[in-house]
N, C-alpha and C positions, 0 to 999 in steps of 0.2 A: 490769796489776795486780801480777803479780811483780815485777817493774822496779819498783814505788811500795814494795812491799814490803822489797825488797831495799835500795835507799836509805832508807827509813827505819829499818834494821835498823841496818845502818852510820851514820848519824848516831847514833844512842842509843850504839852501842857505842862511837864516839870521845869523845861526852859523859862516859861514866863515865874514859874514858884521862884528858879534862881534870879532872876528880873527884878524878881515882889523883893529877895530879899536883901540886894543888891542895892536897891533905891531908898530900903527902910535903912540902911547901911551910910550907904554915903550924902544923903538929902534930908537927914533923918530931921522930923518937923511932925506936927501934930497930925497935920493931912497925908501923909507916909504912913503915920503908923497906922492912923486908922485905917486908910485903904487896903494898908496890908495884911490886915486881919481881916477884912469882908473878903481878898480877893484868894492869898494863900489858902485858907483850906478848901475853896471850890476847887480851884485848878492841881491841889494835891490828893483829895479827894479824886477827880476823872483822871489822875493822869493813872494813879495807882490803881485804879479801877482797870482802866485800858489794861496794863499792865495785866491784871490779873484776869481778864478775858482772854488776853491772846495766850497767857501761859496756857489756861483750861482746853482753846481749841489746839493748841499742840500735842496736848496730852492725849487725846481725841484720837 
């Protein structure tokens, strides 16, 4: 149940990464790009985190 959790936490959080990069793409403006550098590496950061929690309790 954690392991489903955990993967689905990290999918959402790399969704909004392609979101972030998406917007700095097509809207691309000074307020874009800066948002997209404070907000891409937190949610790339936990998404690949999750990621690598739930591989560890697989291995388990």
């Amino acid at each position: 149940m954690k392991q489903t959790l955990l993967v689905t936490g990290a999918t959402f959080a790399l969704i909004v990464v392609g979101l972030v990069i998406y917007f700095l793409v097509a809207y691309l403006s000074m307020l874009t790009f800066a948002l997209s550098f404070m907000i891409f590496p937190v949610f790339l950061i936990v998404g690949l985190g999750f990621f690598k929690l739930a591989r560890n309790r697989a291995a388990k």
